[in-house]
C-alpha positions as CSV (number, residue, x, y, z in Angstrom):
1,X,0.0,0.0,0.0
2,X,1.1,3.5,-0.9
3,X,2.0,6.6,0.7
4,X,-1.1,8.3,0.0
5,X,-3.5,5.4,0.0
6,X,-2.4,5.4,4.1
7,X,-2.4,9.1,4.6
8,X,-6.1,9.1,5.3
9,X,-5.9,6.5,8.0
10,X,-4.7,8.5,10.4
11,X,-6.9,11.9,11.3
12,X,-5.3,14.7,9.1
13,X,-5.4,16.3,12.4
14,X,-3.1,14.6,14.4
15,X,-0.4,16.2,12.2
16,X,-0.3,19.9,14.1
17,X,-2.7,18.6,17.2
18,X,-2.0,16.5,19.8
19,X,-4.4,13.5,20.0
20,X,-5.1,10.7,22.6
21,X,-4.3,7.2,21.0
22,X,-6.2,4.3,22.1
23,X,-5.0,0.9,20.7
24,X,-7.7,-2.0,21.3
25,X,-6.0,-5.2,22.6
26,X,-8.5,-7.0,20.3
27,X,-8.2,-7.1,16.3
28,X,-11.6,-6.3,15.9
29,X,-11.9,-3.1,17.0
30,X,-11.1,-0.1,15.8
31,X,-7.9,2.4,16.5
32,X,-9.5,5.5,18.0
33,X,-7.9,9.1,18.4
34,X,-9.1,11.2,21.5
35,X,-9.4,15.5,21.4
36,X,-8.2,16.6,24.5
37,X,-9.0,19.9,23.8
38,X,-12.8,19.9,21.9
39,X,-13.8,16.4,23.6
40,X,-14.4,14.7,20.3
41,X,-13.3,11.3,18.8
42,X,-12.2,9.8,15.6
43,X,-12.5,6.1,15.0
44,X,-9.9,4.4,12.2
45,X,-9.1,0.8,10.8
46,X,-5.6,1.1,10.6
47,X,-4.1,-2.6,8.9
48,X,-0.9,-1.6,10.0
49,X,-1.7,-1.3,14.0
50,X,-4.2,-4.4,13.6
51,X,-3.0,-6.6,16.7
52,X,0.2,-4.7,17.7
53,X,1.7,-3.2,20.7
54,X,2.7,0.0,20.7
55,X,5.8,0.2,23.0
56,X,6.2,4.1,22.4
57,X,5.6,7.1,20.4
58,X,9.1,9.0,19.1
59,X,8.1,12.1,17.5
60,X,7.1,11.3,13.8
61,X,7.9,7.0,14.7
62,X,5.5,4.4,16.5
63,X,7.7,1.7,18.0
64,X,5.6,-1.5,17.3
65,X,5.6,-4.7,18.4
66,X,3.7,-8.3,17.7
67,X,3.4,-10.4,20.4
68,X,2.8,-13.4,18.3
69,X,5.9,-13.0,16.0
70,X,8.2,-11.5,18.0
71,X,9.0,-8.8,15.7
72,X,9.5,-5.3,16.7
73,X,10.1,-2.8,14.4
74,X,9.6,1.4,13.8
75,X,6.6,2.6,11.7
76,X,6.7,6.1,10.6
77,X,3.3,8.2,10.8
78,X,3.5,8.0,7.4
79,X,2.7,4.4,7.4
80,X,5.1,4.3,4.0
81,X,6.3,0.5,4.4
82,X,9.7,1.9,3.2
83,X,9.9,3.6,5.9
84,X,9.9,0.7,8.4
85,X,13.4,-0.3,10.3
86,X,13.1,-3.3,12.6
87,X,15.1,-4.7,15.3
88,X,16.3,-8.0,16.4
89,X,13.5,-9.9,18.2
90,X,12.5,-10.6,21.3
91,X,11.8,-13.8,23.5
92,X,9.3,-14.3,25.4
93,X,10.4,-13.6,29.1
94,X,11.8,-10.2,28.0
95,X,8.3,-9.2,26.4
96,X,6.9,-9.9,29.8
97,X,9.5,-7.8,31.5
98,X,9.7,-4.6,29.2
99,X,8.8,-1.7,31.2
100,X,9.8,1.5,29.2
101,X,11.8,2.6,26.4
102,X,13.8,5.5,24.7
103,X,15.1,6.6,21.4
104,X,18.7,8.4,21.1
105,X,17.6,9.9,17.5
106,X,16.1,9.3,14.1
107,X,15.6,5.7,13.3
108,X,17.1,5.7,10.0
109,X,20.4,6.5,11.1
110,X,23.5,4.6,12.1
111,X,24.2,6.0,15.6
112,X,20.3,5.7,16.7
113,X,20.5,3.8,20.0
114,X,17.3,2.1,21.7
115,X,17.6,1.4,25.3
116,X,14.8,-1.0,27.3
117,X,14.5,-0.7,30.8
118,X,12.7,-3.4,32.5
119,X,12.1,-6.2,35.0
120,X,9.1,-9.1,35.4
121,X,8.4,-12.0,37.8
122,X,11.1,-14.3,36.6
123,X,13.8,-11.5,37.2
124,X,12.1,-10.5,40.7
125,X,14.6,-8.5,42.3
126,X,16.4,-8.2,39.3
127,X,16.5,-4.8,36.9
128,X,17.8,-5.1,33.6
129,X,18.6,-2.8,30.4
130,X,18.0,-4.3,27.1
131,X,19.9,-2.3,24.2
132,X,20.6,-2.3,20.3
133,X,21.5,-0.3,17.5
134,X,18.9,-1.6,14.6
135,X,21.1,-0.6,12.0
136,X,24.6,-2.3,13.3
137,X,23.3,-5.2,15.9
138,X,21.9,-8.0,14.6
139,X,20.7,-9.3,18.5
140,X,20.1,-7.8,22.2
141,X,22.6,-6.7,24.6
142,X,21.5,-7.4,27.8
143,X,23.1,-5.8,31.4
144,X,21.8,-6.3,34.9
145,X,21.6,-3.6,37.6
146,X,21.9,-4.2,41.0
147,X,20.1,-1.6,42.4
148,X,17.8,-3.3,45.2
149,X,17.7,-6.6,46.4
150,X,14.3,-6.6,47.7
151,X,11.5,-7.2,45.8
152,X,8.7,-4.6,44.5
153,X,12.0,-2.2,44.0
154,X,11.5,-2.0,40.1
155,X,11.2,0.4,37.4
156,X,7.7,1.8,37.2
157,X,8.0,2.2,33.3
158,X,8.8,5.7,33.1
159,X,12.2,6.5,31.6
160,X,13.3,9.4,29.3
161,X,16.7,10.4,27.6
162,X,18.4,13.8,28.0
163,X,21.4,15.2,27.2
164,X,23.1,12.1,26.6
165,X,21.7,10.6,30.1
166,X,18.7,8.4,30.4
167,X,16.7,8.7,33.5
168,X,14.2,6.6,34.9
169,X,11.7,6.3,37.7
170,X,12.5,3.6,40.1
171,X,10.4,2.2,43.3
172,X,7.1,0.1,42.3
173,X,3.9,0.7,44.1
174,X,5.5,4.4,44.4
175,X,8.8,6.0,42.8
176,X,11.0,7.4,45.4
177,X,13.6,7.4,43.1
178,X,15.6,8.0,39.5
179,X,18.6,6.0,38.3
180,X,20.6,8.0,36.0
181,X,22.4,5.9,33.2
182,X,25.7,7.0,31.0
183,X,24.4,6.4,27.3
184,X,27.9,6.6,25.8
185,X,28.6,3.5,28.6
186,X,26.1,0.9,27.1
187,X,28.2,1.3,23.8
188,X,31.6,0.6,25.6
189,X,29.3,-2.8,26.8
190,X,29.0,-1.8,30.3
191,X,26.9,0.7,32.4
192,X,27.4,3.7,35.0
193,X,24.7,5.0,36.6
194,X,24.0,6.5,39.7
195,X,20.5,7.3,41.7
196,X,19.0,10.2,42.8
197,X,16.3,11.0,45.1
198,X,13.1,12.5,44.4
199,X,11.9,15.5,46.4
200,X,8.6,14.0,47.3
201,X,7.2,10.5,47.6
202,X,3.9,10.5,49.6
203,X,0.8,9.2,47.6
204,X,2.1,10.6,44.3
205,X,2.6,9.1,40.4
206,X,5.5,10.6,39.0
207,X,6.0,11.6,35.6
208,X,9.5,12.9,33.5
209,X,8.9,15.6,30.9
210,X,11.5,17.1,28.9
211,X,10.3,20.5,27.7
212,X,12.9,22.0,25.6
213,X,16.0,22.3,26.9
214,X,14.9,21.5,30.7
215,X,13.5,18.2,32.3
216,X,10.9,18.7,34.8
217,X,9.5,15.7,37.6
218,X,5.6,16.6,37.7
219,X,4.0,15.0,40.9
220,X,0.2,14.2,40.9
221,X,-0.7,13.8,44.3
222,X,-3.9,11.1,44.4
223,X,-6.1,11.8,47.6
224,X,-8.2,8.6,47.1
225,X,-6.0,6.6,46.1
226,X,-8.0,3.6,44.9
227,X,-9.6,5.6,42.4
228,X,-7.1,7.1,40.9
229,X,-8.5,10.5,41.1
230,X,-5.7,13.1,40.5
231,X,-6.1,15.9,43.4
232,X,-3.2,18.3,42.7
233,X,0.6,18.2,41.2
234,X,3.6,19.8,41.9
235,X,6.3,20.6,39.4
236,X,9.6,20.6,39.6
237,X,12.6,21.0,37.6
238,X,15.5,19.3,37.1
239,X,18.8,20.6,38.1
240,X,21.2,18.7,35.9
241,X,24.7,19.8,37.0
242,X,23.9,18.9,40.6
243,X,21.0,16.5,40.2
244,X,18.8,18.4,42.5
245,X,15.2,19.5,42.7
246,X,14.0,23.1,42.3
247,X,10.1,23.8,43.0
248,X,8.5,26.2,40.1
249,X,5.5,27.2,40.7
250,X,5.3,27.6,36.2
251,X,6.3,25.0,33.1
252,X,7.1,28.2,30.8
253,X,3.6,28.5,29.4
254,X,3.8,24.8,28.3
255,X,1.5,22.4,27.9
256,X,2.3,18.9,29.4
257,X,0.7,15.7,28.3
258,X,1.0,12.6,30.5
259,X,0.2,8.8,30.3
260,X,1.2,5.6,31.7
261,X,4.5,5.0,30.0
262,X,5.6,8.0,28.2
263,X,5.0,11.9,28.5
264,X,5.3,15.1,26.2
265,X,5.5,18.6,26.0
266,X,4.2,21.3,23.4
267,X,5.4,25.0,23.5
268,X,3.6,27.2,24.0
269,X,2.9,28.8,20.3
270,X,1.6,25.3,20.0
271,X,-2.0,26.2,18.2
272,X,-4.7,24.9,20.4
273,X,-2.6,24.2,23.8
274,X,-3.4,26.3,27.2
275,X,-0.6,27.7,28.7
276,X,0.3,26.1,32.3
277,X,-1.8,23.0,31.8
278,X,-1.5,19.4,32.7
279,X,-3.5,17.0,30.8
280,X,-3.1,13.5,32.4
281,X,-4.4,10.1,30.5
282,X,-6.3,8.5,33.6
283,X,-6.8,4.9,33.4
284,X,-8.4,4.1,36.7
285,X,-12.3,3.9,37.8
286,X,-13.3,7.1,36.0
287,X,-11.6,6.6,32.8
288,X,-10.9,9.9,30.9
289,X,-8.4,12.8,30.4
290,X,-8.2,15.4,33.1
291,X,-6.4,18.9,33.2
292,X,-4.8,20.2,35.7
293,X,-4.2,24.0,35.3
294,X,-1.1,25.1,37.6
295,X,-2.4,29.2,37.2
296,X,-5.0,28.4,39.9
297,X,-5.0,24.1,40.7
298,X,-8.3,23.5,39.4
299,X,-8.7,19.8,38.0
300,X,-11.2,18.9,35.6
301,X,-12.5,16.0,33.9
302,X,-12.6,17.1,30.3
303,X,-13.4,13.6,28.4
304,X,-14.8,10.7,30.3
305,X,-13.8,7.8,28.3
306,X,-16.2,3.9,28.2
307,X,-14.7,1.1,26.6
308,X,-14.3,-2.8,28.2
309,X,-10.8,-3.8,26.8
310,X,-7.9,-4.8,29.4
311,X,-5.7,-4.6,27.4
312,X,-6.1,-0.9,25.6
313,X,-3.1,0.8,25.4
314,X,-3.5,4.7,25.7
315,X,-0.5,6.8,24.0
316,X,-0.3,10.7,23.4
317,X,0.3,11.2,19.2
318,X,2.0,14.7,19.5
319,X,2.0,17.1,16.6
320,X,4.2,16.4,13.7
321,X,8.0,18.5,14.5
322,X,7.6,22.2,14.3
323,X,11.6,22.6,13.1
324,X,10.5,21.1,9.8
325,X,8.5,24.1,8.6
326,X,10.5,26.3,10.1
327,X,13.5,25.2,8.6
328,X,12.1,25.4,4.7
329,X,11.0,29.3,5.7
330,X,14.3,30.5,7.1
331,X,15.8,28.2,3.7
332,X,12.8,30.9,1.1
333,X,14.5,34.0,3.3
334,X,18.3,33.4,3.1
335,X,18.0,32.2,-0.7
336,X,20.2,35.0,-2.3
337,X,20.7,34.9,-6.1
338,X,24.1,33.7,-7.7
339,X,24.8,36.8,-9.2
340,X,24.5,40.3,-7.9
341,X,21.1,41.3,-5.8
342,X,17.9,41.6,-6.5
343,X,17.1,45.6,-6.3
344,X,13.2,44.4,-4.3
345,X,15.2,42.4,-2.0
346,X,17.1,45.2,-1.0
347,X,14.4,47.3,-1.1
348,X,12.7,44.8,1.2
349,X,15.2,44.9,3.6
350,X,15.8,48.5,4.4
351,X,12.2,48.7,4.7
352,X,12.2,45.6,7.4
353,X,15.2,47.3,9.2
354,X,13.2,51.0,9.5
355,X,10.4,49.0,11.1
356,X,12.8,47.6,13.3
357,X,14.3,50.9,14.2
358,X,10.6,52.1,15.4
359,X,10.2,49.3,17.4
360,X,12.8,50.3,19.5
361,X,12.1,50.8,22.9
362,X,13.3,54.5,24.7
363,X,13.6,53.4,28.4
364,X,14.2,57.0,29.3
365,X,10.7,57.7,28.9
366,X,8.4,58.1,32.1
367,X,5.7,55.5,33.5
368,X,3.0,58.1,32.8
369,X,3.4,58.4,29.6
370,X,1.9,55.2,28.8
371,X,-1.5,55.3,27.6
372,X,-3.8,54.8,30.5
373,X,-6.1,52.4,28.2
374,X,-2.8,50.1,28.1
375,X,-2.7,50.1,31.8
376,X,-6.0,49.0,32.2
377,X,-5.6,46.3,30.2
378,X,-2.9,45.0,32.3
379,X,-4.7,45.0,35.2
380,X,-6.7,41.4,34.9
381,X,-3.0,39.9,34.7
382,X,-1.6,41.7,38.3
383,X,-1.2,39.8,41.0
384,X,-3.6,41.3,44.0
385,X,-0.4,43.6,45.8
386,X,0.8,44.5,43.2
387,X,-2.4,45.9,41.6
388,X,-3.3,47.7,44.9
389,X,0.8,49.4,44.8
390,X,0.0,50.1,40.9
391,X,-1.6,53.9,41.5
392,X,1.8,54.7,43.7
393,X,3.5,54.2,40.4
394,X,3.0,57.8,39.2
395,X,-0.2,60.5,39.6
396,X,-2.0,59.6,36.2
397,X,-2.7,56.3,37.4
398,X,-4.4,57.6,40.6
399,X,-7.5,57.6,38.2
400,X,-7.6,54.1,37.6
401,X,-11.0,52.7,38.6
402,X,-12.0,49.4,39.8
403,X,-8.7,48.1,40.9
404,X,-9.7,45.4,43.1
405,X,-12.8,44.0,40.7
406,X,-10.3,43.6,37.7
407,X,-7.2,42.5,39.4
408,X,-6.8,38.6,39.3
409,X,-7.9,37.5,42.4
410,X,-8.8,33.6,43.9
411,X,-9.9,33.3,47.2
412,X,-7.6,34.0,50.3
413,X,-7.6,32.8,53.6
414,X,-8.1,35.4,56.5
415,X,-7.4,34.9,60.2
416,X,-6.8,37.2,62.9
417,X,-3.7,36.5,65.4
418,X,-4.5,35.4,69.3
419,X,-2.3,38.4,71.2
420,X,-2.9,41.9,71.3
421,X,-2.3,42.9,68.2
422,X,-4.7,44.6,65.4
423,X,-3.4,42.7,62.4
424,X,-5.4,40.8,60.0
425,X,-3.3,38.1,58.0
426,X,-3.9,37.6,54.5
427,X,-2.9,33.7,53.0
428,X,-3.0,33.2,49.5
429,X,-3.3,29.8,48.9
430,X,-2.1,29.3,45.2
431,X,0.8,32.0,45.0
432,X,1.7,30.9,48.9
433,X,2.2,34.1,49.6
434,X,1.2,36.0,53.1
435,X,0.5,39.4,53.8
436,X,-0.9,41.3,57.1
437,X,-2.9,44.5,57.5
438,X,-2.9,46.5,59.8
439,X,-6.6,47.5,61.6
440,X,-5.7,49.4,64.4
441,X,-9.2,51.7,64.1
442,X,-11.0,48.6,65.0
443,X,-9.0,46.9,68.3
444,X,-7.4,44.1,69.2
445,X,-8.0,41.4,66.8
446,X,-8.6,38.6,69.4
447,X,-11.9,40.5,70.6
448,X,-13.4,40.0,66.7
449,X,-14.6,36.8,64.8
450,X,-14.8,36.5,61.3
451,X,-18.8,35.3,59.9
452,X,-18.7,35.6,56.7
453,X,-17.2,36.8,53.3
454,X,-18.2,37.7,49.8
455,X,-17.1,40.0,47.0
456,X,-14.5,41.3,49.0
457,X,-16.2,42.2,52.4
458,X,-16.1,40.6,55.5
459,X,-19.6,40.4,57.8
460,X,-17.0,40.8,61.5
461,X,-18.5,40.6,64.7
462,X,-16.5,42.4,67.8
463,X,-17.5,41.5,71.5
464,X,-20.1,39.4,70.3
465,X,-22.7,42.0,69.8
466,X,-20.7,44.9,67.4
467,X,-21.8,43.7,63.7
468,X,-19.5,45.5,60.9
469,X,-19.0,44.9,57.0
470,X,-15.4,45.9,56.3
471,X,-13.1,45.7,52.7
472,X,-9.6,44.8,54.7
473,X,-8.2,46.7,51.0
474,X,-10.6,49.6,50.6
475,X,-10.9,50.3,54.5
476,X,-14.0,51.0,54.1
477,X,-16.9,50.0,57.0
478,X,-20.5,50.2,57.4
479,X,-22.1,49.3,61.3
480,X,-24.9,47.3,61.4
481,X,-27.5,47.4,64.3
482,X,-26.4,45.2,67.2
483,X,-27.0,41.4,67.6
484,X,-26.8,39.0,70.0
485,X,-23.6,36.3,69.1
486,X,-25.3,33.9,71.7
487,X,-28.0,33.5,70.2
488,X,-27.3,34.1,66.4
489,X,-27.2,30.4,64.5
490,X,-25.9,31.5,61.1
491,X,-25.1,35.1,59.2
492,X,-24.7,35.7,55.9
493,X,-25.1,38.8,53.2
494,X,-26.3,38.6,49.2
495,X,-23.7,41.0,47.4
496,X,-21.5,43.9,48.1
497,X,-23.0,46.5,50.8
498,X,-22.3,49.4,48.0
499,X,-25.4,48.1,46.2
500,X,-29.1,49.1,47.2
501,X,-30.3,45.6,46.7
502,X,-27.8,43.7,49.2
503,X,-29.2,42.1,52.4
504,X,-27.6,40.9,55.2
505,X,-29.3,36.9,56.8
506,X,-29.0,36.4,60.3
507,X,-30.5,33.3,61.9
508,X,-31.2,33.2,65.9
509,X,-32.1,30.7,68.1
510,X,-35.2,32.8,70.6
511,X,-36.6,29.6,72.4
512,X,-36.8,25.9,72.0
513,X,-38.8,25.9,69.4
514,X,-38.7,29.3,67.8
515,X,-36.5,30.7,65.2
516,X,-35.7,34.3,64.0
517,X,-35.0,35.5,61.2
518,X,-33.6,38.9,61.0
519,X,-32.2,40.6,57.6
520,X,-31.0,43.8,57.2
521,X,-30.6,46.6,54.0
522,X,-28.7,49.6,53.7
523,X,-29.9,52.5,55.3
524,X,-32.2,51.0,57.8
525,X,-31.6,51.6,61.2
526,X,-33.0,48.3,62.8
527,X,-33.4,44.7,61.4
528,X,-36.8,43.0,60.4
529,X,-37.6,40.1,62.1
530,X,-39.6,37.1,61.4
531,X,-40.5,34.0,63.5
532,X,-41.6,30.5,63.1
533,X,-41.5,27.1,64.6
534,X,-39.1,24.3,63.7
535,X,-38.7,21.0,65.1
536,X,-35.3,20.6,67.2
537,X,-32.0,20.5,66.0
538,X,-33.3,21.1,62.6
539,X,-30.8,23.3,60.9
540,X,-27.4,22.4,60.4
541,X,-24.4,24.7,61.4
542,X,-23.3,26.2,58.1
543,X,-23.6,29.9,56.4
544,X,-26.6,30.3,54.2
545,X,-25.7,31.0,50.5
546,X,-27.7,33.5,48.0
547,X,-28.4,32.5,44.6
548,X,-31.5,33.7,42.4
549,X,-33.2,36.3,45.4
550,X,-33.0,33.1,47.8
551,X,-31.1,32.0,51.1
552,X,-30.5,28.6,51.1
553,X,-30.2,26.5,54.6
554,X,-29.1,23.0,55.1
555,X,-31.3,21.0,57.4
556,X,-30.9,17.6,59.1
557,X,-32.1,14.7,56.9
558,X,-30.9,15.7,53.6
559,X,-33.4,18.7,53.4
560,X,-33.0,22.3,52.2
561,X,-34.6,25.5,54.0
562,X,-35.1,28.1,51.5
């Protein structure tokens, strides 16, 4: 079969997206290719995949294998049959064993170098490398690494080569650690390798990325750990020359994709990928993709996958390589003509350098010079502080409106300190950062108790009677008619005290079986009160929330006051 009679197997697609790749362990069913990004599927009969295993995905190869034959051999995306290099077969103990695999460069050439790492139940205790070049050996090498003695010490199946070095994840049911192999050793027919530590072990699955020209360890904690649900990760990169750990808080605007056996990375110019994102191939209970996005740690199932196969194989197809189109532009723009110079091309040129020379930035002019439009803009992206310190900058940006409303803000956690002080401590959970202010007008801050918060304001109570809405930013506070803490159940208030239709919820206990119900607007000097009987112990201790012109209550028994 032909170049193009293939080409239309695989989703024209997959060539400049990344796609999820599901291989069916059955011949009878269909290859399919997974959107992460739209949630969409494409199903394909692909003859050359029919009953394979796919032992890894190399940028523009599949590394294939038949379990039957014992051949393994490298498919390009192509699926050109001339463009298929195999390998000296395997036995049948070593297919068992195989855990992960890598590539040292193209196929087709000489010096391309493809490394195994594994271990299985006849080589309990035992970890092994398994390495040939498929265009000089004609069998297996085979080296044995003495790394633990105990069993369940084993390479989980992640590996990946950089710079030379191939590093994989070691310590089965959890990774607590990465042995580091010489490359240029396997070819002198022995191997050096050391082990490094990882930074964090507890209830994680650990996943190598190399993203351009750094390696990063990804750490997805699991908080229910039968499931397999991923909570949270935590990145960190790679420090080569002193194999240590550096926490980032970023991955460069990357986006990382992340299965069982091998992981990826697109940059950021990528079209389609989110910037910061995480997308993990989850295998357990729920099957599906999720996406974790680092900016604020929200996880999110973004394609719930159904299908009744054991023995499906899930890889991530990334986009064919970028270089390749860029290299033919950059060969149309420094084509220059055997003989003299074209007068347009020149022409061209001095045009491209004026444009240049404009874009040129003068540092020596002053803050307030830039458009106020262009600041505004800017202000979505701030961090909190430093949107508040931005009108300190210079006087023309004193006008700048809504500051806190269009500053990028997640929810912080507030607590006041136990001695005599009058600061308020601000926690912000996904930068880590902490900040106090300073609220000396109102007292000691172990006299006051925090009720509750929205949009920015804070319903305090001081000496268990004094009710007060404050903005800790703005300063700003409005006194609300007294109420008695002892007896008050639950408080809670429907917007911003700045608008005319905000009420303020305060439930109160006023005998055994009677309830009040005060709420308060602004401008009114006293609340309104309403009364009813309930049964006992009724409500449940939580803060009423306001949604559509409604308070809504939890009760005992699964039911809902509204």
């Amino acid at each position: 079969m032909g170049v193009s009679e293939c080409e239309d197997l695989f989703p024209s697609i997959v060539s400049h997206q990344p796609r999820l790749m599901r291989l069916p362990g059955e011949p009878k069913y269909e290859q399919e290719f997974i959107d992460p990004y739209n949630h969409c599927t494409v199903n394909r009969k692909i003859p050359h995949l029919k009953g394979k295993l796919c032992v890894g995905c190399f940028e523009d190869w599949l590394l294939l294998a038949d379990e039957f034959t014992k051949e393994i051999f490298f498919l390009h995306r192509t699926l050109d049959p001339k463009l298929k290099v195999h390998l000296p077969s395997l036995c049948v103990e070593y297919f068992k064993c195989l855990r992960g695999c890598v590539v040292s460069s193209s196929p087709l050439s000489r010096e391309c170098l493809v490394t195994f790492v594994g271990n299985g139940e006849f080589l309990r205790g035992e970890n092994i490398i398994l390495y040939c070049r498929p265009k000089r050996d004609a069998r297996w090498t085979k080296l044995s690494l003495s790394i633990h003695s105990e069993a369940f010490h084993e390479f989980t199946g992640q590996v990946v080569r950089f710079k030379g070095k191939i590093y994989a994840l070691h310590g089965i049911p959890i990774a607590y650690r990465v042995v580091v192999i010489n490359e240029d050793s396997l070819l002198k027919g022995h191997c050096t390798w050391t082990v490094v530590l990882l930074p964090i072990t507890n209830h994680c699955k650990h996943h190598l990325v190399v993203s351009c020209d750094d390696m990063f360890l990804v750490s997805v904690t699991d908080r229910f750990q039968r499931q397999g649900f991923p909570a949270s990760c935590i990145v960190h990169r790679v420090e080569i020359s002193y194999h240590t750990w550096k926490r980032v808080e970023s991955i460069g605007g990357c986006a990382f994709f992340l299965g069982r056996m091998q992981s990826s990375a697109l940059p950021p110019s990528q079209e389609g990928a989110e910037c910061d994102c995480i997308y993990i191939a989850n295998t357990y209970f729920k099957k599906g993709i999720y996406k974790i996005c680092l900016q604020d740690q929200t996880v999110s199932l973004s394609f719930l996958m159904k299908w009744p196969e054991r023995r499906s194989q899930l890889f991530w197809l990334m986009p064919i390589r970028v270089h390749h189109s860029w290299r033919r532009k950059h060969e149309i723009f420094s084509f220059t003509h055997p003989i003299g110079t074209d007068k347009s091309d020149t022409t061209h040129v001095q045009e491209e350098e004026k444009k240049e020379e404009k874009c040129k930035v003068d540092i020596s002019r002053q803050w307030a010079d830039m458009p106020i439009e262009l600041v505004e803009l800017l202000l979505p992206r701030l961090y909190l502080i430093d949107c508040l310190r931005l009108p300190s900058v210079c006087k023309a940006w004193n006008t700048l409106a809504n500051l806190i409303q269009d500053a990028k803000v997640y929810p912080w956690f507030l607590r006041t300190t136990n001695d005599k002080s009058c600061l308020w401590n601000l926690f912000d959970p996904v930068y880590r950062k902490e900040c106090s202010i300073d609220m000396k007008w109102l007292g000691f801050s172990q006299d006051i108790s925090f009720q509750f918060s929205k949009d920015g304001w804070v319903l305090v109570l001081k000496e268990d009677k004094y009710l007060f809405l404050i903005n800790p930013f703005t300063r700003e506070c409005i006194g609300l008619p007294e109420k008695d803490r002892r007896k008050s159940f639950a408080m809670s208030f429907s917007s911003s005290p700045t608008n005319l239709d905000c009420i303020v919820l305060v439930i109160s206990y006023v005998g055994r079986h009677l309830l009040e119900i005060s709420t308060w607007r602004p401008g009114e000097d006293e609340w309104d009160n309403i009364y009813f009987n309930y049964l006992y112990n009724f409500l449940v201790p939580f803060n009423p929330v306001f949604i559509g012109g409604e308070f809504y209550c939890f009760c005992r028994k699964g039911k809902l006051l509204v």
